[in-house]
N, C-alpha and C positions, 0 to 999 in steps of 0.2 A: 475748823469753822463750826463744825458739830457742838463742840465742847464750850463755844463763846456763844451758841443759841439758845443750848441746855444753861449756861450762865444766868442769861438773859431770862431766859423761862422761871427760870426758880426766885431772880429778884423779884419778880412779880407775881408771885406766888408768897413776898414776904421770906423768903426763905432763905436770900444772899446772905446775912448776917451770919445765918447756925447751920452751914453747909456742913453740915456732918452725915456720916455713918446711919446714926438710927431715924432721922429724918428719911432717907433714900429708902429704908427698909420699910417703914409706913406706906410710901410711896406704891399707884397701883403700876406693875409692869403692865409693856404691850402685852407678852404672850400669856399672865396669868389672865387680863381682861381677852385675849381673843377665848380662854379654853372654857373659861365660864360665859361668855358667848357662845359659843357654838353648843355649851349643853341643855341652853334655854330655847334657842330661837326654833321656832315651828317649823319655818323649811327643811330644816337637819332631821325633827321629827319626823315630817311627812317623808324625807328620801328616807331613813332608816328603815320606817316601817315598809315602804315601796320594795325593800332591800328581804325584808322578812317575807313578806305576800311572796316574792320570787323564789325565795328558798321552796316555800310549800308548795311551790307551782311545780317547782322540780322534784320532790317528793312525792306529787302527786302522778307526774309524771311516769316515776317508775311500776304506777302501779297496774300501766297497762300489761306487764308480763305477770301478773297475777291472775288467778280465775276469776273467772266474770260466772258470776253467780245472779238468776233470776227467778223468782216467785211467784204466783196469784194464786189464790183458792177464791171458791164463790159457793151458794149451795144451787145443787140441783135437784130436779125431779124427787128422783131415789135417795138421795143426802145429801152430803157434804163431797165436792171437787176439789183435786189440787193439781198444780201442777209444778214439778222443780226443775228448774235447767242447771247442771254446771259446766262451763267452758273454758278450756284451757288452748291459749291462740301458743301453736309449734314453731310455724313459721308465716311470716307476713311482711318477708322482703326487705326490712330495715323499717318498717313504717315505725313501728313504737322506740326504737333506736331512735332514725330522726326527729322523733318529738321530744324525747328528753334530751337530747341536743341542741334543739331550739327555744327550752326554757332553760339549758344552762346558758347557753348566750344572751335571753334575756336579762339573769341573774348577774351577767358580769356586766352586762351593761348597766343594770340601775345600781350595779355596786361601784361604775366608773362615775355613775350620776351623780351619788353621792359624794364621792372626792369632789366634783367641778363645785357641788349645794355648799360643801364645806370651805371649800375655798375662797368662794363666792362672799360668804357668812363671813369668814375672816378679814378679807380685805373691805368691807363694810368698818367692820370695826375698828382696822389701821386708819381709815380713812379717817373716821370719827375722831379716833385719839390724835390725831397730827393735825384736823382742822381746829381743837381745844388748845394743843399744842400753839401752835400757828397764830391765833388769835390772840392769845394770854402774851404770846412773847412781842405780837406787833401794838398789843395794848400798855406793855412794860417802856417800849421802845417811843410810841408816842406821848407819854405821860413826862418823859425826858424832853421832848422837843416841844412840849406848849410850857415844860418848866424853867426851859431855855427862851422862847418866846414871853414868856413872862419878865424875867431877867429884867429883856431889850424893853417891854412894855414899860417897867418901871425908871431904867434908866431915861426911857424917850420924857417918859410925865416930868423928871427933873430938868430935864435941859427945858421944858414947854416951859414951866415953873420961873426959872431961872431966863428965861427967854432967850434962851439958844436958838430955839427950834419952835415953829407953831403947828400947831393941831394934825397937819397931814401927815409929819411922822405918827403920831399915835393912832391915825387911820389906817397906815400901813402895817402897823404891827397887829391894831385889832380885826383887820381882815384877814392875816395868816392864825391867829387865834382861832376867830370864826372857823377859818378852813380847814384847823386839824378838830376840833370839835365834832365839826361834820364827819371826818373820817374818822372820829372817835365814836360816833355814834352809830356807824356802819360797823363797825369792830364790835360793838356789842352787843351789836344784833345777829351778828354773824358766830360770836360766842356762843349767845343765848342757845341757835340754831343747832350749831356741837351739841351741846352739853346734852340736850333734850336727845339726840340722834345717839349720844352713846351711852346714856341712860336707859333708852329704853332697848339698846343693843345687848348691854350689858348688865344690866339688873342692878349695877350701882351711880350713885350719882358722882361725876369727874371731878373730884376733889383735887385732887396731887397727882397729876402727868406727869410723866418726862420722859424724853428722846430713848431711846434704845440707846443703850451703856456701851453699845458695837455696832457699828453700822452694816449693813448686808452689803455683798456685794457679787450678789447673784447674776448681775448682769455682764459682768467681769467672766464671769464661767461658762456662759456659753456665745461667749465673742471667739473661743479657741476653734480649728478645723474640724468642722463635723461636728460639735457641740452643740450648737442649737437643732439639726437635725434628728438626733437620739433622743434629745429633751422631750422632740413635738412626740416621734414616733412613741415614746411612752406618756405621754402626756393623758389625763384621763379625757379632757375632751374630744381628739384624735382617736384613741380607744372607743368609745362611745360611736361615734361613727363609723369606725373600723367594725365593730361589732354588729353593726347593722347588715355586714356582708354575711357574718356567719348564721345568722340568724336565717338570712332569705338562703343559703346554702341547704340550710338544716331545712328548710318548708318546699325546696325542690327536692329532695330526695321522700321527704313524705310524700309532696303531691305523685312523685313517678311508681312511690310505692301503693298508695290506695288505689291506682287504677288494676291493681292484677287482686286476686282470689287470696286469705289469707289460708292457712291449712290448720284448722283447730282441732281437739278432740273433746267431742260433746257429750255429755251424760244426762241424762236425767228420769226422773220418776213422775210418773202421773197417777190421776188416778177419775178417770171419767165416763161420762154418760153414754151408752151405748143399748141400744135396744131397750130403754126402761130401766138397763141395772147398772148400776158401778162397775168398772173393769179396772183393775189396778195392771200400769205398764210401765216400763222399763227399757230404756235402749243406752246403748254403748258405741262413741264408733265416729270414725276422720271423716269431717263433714269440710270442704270449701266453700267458704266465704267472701260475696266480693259485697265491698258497699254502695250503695245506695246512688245508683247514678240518674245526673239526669239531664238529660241530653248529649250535648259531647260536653260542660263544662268539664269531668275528668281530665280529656285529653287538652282543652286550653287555661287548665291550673297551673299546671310545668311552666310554662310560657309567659305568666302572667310574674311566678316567683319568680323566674330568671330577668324580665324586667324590673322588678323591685332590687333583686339583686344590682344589676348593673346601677339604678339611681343609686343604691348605698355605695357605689362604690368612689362613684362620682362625688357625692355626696363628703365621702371620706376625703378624699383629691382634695376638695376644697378648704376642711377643715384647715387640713396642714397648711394649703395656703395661707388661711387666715392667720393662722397662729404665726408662719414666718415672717407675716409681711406686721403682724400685732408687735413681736417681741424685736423683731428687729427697728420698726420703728421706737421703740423705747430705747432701745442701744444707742442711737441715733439720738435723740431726743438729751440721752445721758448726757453724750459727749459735748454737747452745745450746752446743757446747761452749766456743767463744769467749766467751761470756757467763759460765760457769760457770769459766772459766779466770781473768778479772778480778775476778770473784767471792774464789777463792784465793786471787788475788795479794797483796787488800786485805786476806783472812783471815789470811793467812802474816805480813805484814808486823805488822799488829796485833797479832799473837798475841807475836813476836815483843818489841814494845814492852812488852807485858803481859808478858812474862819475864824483861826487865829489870830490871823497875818492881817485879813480885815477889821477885825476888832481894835488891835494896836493902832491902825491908820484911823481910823474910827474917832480916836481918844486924841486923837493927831491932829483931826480934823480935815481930813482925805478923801475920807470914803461917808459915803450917805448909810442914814436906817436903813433904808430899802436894801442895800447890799448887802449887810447883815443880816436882813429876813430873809435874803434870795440864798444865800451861801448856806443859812440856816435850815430853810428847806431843801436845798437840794443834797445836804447831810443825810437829813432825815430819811428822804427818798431811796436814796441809794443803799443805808445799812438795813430800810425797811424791806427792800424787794429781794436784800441781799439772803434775810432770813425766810424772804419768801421761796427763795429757790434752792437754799440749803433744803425745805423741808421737801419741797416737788421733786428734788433729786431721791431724797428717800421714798417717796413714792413710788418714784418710776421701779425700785428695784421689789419692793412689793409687788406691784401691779403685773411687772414678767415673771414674777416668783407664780402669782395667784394664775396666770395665763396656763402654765406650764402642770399646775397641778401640783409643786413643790407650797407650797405658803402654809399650809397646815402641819406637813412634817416638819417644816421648817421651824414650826416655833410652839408646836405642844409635843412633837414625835410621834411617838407609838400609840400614842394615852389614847388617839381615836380612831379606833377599828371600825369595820363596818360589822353590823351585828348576823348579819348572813353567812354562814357554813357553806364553802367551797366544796361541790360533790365532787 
C-alpha cells in the first residue's frame, strides 16, 4: 500500500511518466530534512547551550576543593594596610562531594533534555513532511475523481441535448463537482499550511517529498515481553525524571553536611594599624568552620530535600506511566488502523467493480446518473481515507519512536551528540 501511495504522490508531483533513478536522487529524504532541521531550530540551540552552562557548572563545582584565597588593602593612619587569607577546606563531611554530584545530575539531566528537544524537533518535521505528502497525494487522487465526474458531466449534456434526459441529471452531476471543488479547496489550503510549516522547519522550500523507501516498524519491537518496559526505563524523558531523585539525594547529603564544622588549614599575612604604627603578622594553623546559620533552618533543610526527593520520585512513577499508557495506546491504535486499512482496500476495490458494472447498465439504460455519481464518490471516498490512513499508520510508528527517545538515532545516528563532556 506504501508503494501504490508513493505512486500516487509522485503522479502529482508530474513525475509518474520518468520514474527513474536520478529523479528519486533529487528528491529531499525524511532523514536528510529531519538533520538539517535539527541543526537550525532554536530549541536544539537553546538545550545545547543549557547542556554547556551544565558542564561549567560542574567544573566549577570542583573548584571547591581548591584554595579559597581572600584580599583587601586600604590606607591607614601610618600608610598603607593589607590583609591576605589562604584557605585550604581538609575535610567538610562530603559537603563539596555532594555538590558536584548534584550538578553532575543536573548535567545528565539537561543532556536527557536535549534528546526529548531533539526528538520533539524531529517529529515536527515528519509531521510536516507526511502532511505535504498527505495533501499532494489526496490532491492527485481528487483531480482523478472531478476528471471522472466530468466524463459523466459531458455524457449527461449529450443525452439533455439529444433529449434523453433533462436538466436534473446535470444538476446532479454539477452538485458532486461543486462538492469535490470544496474539498479541493480545503486540500490546498491544508497544503499551503505544510509547506509553510516545513519551510520554515527546514530552511528549504517542499519541492519533491516522498514516503520513506522502508517503512519503521518500531512499534512491532516493543509489543515483544518486557520490551516496552526497557524502552520507557531508558527513555530520555523517564531519565529526566528519574534524575530528579539523584539530584535531591545529592542536596540531602549537602544539607546534613553544612550543618556540622568543616576543618580547614588557614594561612595568612597581614599587615596593620596598631598603636599609630604598622605591624606586619602572620599565622598558620587548623581553624573549624561552621557556616552561617540561622535559626534552626540548618536542621529543617534535610527534611525539606528529602521531600523534594520523594515528589521526584513520584514524579518519576508517573512519567513511566505516561509513557506506557502514550506508546501502548499507539500499538493499539496501529493494530485498528491496519484492520480498518484492509477494510478500504476491499471497500475501494468493490466499489470500484460496482462502477463498472453500473456504467454498463447505465448504457443499458438501468441505472440512473445519480448512481453513477453515488458509486463515483463513494470510490473516491474510500481510496481517499485509504491513503489517509496508510499515512497515520506511519505516524503512529514515528510518534512512539519520538516518545521513547529513539526518532533521532533512528534517522540521523550518531551525527548528533550532545556537546557537553561527561565528567
Amino acid at each position: 500500500m506504501i508503494d501504490k501511495v508513493r505512486g500516487i504522490f509522485l503522479k502529482a508531483a508530474g513525475l509518474a511518466a520518468i520514474l527513474a533513478v536520478p529523479v528519486l536522487a533529487r528528491a529531499e529524504t525524511l532523514e536528510a530534512a529531519v538533520q538539517r532541521g535539527l541543526l537550525r531550530h532554536p530549541d536544539v540551540r537553546m538545550a545545547q547551550a543549557e547542556v554547556s552552562q551544565a558542564t561549567i557548572e560542574v567544573e566549577m563545582a570542583r573548584n571547591a576543593w581548591l584554595p579559597t584565597v581572600s584580599a583587601s588593602t586600604g590606607p591607614a593612619a601610618a600608610g598603607l594596610g593589607y590583609d591576605l587569607t589562604v584557605t585550604q577546606a581538609l575535610y567538610d563531611w562530603g559537603q563539596s562531594g555532594s555538590v558536584v554530584d548534584q550538578r553532575r545530575a543536573l548535567l545528565a539531566q539537561q543532556e536527557a533534555n536535549l534528546e526529548v528537544v531533539r526528538d520533539d524537533v524531529a517529529l515536527q518535521i515528519v509531521e510536516a513532511h507526511f502532511d505535504v505528502v498527505d495533501a499532494r497525494t489526496q490532491l492527485s487522487l481528487l483531480a482523478d475523481h472531478v476528471e471522472r465526474l466530468n466524463e459523466l458531466m459531458r455524457m449527461t449534456q449529450a443525452r439533455v441535448e439529444d433529449r434523453y434526459a433533462d436538466q436534473s441529471e446535470a444538476g446532479r452531476v454539477n452538485l458532486a463537482v461543486a462538492t469535490a471543488q470544496g474539498v479541493q479547496a480545503r486540500l490546498e489550503g491544508d497544503l499551503a499550511d505544510a509547506m509553510d510549516r516545513y519551510a520554515l522547519l527546514v530552511g528549504t522550500p517542499a519541492t519533491e517529498l516522498r514516503l520513506p523507501s522502508e517503512a519503521p516498524a518500531f512499534l512491532e519491537t516493543v509489543k515483544e515481553e518486557g520490551a516496552l518496559d526497557t524502552a520507557i526505563a531508558s527513555s530520555p524523558l523517564y531519565r529526566k525524571a528519574l534524575l530528579s531523585v539523584q539530584v535531591a539525594d545529592a542536596a540531602i547529603r549537602e544539607a546534613n553536611a553544612a550543618r556540622l564544622p568543616r576543618l580547614n588549614l588557614e594561612g595568612g599575612v597581614q599587615r596593620r594599624e596598631i598603636g599609630g604604627r604598622l605591624v606586619n603578622d602572620s599565622s598558620i594553623g587548623l581553624r573549624f568552620r561552621l557556616s552561617t546559620q540561622q535559626g534552626v533552618s540548618a536542621l529543617q533543610r534535610p527534611r525539606l530535600e528529602a521531600e523534594r526527593r520523594e515528589q521526584a520520585r513520584w514524579a518519576a512513577e508517573g512519567e513511566a506511566r505516561d509513557l506506557q499508557r502514550t506508546v501502548g495506546g499507539l500499538a493499539r491504535s496501529d493494530a485498528a488502523l491496519a484492520a480498518r486499512i484492509g477494510a478500504l482496500s476491499d471497500q475501494s476495490a468493490q466499489a470500484d467493480e460496482v462502477r463498472t458494472f453500473y456504467g454498463e447498465q447505465f448504457l443499458a439504460g438501468r441505472r440512473e446518473i445519480q448512481d453513477l455519481v453515488i458509486m463515483e464518490t463513494e470510490q473516491f471516498e474510500a481510496e481517499r481515507q485509504r491513503v489517509e490512513l496508510v499515512i497515520e499508520r506511519l505516524r503512529l510508528q514515528y510518534r512512539a519512536a519520538a516518545q521513547l527517545g529513539r526518532l533521532t538515532p533512528m534517522m540521523v545516528g550518531d551525527q548528533m551528540q550532545a556537546p557537553g563532556v561527561q565528567p
